[in-house]
N, C-alpha and C positions, 0 to 999 in steps of 0.2 A: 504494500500500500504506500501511495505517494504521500507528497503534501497535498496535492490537488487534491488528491481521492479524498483523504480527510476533510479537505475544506466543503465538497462535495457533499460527502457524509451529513456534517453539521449542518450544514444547508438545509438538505433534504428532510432532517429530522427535527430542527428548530422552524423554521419558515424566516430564515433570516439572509437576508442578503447575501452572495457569495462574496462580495467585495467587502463587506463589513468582518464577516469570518476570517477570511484571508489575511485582513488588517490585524482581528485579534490572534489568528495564530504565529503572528511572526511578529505582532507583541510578546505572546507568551512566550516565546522561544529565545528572543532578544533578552526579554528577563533571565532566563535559564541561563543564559551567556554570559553575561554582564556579571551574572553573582558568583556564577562558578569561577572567573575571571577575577572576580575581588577574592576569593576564597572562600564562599560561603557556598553551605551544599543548600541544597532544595529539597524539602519534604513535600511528598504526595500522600496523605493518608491514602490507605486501600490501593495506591496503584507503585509506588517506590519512590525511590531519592536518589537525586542526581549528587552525587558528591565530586568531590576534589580529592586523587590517590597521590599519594608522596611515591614516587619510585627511590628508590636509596643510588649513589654512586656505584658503578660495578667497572669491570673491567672487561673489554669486550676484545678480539682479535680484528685487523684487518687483512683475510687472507690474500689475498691477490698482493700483498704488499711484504706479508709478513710483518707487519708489526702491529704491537700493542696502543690500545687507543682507553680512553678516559672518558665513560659516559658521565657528564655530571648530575647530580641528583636534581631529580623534574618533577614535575608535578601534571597528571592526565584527569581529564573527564572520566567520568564511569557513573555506568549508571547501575541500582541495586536493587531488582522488582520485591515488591510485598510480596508477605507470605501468601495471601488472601489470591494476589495475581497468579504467582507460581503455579498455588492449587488450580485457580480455572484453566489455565492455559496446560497442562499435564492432563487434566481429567476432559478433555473439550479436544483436542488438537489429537489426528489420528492420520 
């Protein structure tokens, strides 16, 4: 499923504009960004939380060169669905 489809979805299922949907789902998304960017995670009751992971420093190889390279420690998106999602999507999805 796209963005489209979504904005699509809520359309069809709200009676709301597709242009005003659109608007708010890249509102929403833009918030999602923005805070994971400041460092803040995002809670969704019942559907998960978008957090912020620390990867630690490691040591990595670059073969074609032979030498050893220094990944510095970073920080990724990740997102962590609810228990509640996990279960529908396991007991639903075949």
């Amino acid at each position: 499923m796209t963005k489209a489809d979504i904005v699509n979805e809520i359309s069809k299922n709200t009676g709301i504009e597709k242009v005003t949907v659109q608007r708010s789902v890249e509102a929403f998304m833009d918030t999602i960004r923005i805070s994971l960017a400041e460092g803040k995670n995002v809670y969704l009751r019942g559907f998960g939380s978008f957090i912020v992971k620390k990867r630690a420093e490691k040591t990595a190889r670059n073969i074609s060169k032979n030498t050893t390279i220094i990944i510095p420690e970073h920080f990724i998106p990740a997102f962590k669905p609810a228990k509640t999602f996990v279960a529908k999507v396991k007991n639903n999805v075949k």
